[in-house]
C-alpha positions as CSV (number, residue, x, y, z in Angstrom):
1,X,0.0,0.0,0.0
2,X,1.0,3.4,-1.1
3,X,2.4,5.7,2.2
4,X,0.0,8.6,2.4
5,X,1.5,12.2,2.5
6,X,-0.2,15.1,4.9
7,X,1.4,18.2,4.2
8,X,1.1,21.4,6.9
9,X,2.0,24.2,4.9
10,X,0.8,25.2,1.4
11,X,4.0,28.3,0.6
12,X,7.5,27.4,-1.4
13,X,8.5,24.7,0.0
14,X,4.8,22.5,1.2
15,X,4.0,23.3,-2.5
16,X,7.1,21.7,-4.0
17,X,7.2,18.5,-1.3
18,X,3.5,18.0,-2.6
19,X,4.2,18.6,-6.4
20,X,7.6,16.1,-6.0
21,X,5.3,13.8,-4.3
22,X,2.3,13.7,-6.3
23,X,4.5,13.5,-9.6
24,X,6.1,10.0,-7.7
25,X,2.4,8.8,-7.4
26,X,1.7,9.2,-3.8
27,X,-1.7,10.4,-2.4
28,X,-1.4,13.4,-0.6
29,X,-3.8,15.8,1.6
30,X,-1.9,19.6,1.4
31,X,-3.6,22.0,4.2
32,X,-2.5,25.7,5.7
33,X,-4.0,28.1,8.1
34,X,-6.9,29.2,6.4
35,X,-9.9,27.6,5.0
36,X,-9.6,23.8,2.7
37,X,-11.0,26.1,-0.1
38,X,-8.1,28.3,-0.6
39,X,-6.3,25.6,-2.2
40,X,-8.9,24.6,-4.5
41,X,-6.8,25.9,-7.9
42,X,-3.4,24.3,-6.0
43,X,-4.7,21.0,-5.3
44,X,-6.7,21.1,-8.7
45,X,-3.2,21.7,-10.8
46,X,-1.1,18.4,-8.7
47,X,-3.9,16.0,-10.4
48,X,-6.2,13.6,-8.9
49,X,-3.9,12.4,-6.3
50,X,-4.2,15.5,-4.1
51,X,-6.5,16.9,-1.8
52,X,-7.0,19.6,0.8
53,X,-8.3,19.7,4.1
54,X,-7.4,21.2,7.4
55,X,-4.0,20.6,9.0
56,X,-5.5,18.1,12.2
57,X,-6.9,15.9,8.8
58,X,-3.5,16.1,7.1
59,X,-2.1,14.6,10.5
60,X,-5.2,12.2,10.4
61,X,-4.6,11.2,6.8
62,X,-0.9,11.1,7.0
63,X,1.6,8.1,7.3
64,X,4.4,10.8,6.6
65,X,2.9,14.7,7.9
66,X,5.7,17.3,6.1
67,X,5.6,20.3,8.2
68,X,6.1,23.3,6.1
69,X,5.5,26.7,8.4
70,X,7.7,29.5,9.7
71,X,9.3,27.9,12.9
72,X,7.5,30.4,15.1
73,X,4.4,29.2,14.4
74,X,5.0,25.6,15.3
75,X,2.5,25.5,18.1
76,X,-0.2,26.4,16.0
77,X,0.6,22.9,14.7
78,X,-2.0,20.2,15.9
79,X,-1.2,19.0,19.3
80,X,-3.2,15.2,19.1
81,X,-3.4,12.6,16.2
82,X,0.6,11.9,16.1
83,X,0.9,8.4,17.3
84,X,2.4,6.2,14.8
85,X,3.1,9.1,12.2
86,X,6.6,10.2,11.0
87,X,6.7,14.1,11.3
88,X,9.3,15.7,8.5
89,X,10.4,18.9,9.9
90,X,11.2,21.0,6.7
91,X,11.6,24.4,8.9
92,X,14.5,26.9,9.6
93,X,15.2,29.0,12.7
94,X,15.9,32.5,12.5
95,X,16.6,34.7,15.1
96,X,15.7,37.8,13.6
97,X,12.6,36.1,12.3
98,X,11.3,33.9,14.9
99,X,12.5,35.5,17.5
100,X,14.8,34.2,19.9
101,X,12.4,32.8,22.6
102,X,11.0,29.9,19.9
103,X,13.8,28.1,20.4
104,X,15.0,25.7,23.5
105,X,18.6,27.2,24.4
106,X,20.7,24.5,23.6
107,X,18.0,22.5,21.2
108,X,17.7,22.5,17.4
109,X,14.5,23.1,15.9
110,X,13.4,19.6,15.5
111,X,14.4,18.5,18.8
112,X,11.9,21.5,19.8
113,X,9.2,20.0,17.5
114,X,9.8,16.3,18.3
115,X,9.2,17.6,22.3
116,X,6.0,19.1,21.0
117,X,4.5,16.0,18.8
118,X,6.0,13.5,21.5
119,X,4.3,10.7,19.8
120,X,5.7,11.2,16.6
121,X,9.2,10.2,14.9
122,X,10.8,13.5,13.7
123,X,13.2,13.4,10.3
124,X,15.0,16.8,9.5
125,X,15.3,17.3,6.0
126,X,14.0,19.2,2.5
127,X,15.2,22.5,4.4
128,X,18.6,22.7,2.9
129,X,17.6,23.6,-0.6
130,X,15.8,26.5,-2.1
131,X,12.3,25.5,-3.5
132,X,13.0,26.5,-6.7
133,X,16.2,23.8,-6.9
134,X,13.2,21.5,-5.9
135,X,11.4,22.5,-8.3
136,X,13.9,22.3,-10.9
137,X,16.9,19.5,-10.0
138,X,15.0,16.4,-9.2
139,X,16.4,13.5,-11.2
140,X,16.6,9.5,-12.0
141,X,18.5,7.5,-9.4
142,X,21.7,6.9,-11.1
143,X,22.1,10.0,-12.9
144,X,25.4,11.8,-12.8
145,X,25.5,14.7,-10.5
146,X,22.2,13.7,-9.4
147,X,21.8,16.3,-5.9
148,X,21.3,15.1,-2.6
149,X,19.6,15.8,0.4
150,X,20.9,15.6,3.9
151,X,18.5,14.2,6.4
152,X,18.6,13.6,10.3
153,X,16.5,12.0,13.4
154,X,16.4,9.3,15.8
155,X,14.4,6.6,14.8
156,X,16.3,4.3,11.9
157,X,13.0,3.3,10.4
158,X,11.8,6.9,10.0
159,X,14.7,7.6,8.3
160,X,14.4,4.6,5.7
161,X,11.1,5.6,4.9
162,X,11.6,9.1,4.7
163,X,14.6,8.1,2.5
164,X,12.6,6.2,-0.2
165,X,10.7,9.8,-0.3
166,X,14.0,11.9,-1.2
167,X,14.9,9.1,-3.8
168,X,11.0,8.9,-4.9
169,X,11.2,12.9,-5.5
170,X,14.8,12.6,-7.8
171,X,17.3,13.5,-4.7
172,X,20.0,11.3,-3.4
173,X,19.3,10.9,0.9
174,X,22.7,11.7,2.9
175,X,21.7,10.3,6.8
176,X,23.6,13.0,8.5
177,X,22.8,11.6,11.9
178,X,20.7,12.1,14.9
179,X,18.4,15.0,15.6
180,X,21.1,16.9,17.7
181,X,24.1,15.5,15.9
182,X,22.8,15.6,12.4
183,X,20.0,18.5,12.6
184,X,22.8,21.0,13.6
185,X,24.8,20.0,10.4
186,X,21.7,21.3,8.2
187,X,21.0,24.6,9.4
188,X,21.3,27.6,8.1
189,X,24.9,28.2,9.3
190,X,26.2,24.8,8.1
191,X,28.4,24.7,5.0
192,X,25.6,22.8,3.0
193,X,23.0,25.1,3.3
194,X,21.2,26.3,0.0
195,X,24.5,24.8,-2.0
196,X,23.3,22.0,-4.5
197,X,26.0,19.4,-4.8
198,X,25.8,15.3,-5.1
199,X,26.1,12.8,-2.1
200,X,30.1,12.4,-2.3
201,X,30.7,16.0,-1.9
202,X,28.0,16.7,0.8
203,X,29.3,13.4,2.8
204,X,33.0,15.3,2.4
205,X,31.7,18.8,3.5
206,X,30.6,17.3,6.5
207,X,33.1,14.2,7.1
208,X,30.9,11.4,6.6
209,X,31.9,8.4,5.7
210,X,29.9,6.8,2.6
């Protein structure tokens, strides 16, 4: 059975997960903050696979729930329905956009968000690359210079599934790591960030072995 996508977040980046997604034949629910019917011409241009709702049914209808808001708004996010879901945490923190009191001092973002879905399994990744290079640079497995995308978390079976995704929407998957190890190594500071460049040299920018 095909994994269902729920998608939290209808902008740049929630637009191009559910375009990449759609395209690879998954079903997928795409919500935002405002009414199901605002999406109507969105959800009518990805095909018959897609549909919108509300953000609590893209967590109900999800296997795989991509969250796609500004960090700061992450408690607007449903707070019930995670159990047995995989959360992918596609934000950024920004100081001098989120403020500095959205963030737990010592925490990365997802390690915030995986304390406030606790019964969900948090992957960091598709927030390295500009939605346009989403857009744009998704290829075949196996073709040269193919791009990759780094991804992060706790839980190894997440991070398979999540994975066959990035490979599923024409990116090569780089596990980085853990949530605190790995999520750190994605951010916006981190020598990767918003720079397209295949598996080998992302694994060498940040010292992982293949």
């Amino acid at each position: 059975m095909s994994l269902h996508i729920g998608v939290i977040g209808a902008g740049q980046i929630g637009g191009a997960v559910a375009t990449l997604l759609t395209a690879a034949g998954y079903p997928v629910l795409l919500s935002n903050s405002r009414a199901p019917e605002t999406l109507r011409a969105q959800v009518e241009a990805l095909g018959p696979l897609a549909r919108a709702g509300s953000p609590a049914e893209a967590v109900e209808f999800g296997d795989v729930v991509f969250v796609a808001i500004p960090f700061a708004r992450y408690q607007s996010l449903p707070r019930s329905g995670w159990q047995g879901r995989i959360l992918v945490d596609t934000t950024n923190y920004f100081p001098g956009r989120d403020g500095r009191g959205t963030a737990a001092e010592g925490a990365t973002s997802s390690e915030v968000l995986a304390a406030f879905a606790r019964e969900a399994k948090v992957v960091k990744t598709f927030n390295t690359l500009n939605y346009r290079y989403l857009h744009e640079e998704g290829r075949p497995a196996g073709t040269p210079g193919r791009l990759a995308l780094p991804l992060a978390g706790d839980h190894v079976d997440a991070k398979a599934t999540v994975a066959g995704l990035i490979d599923a929407a024409g990116f090569d998957p780089v596990d980085t790591g853990s949530l605190a190890k790995g999520g750190p190594r994605q951010q916006p500071e981190s020598p990767i960030f918003n720079r397209p460049m295949t598996a080998e040299r992302l694994r060498a920018m940040l010292g992982i072995s293949s």
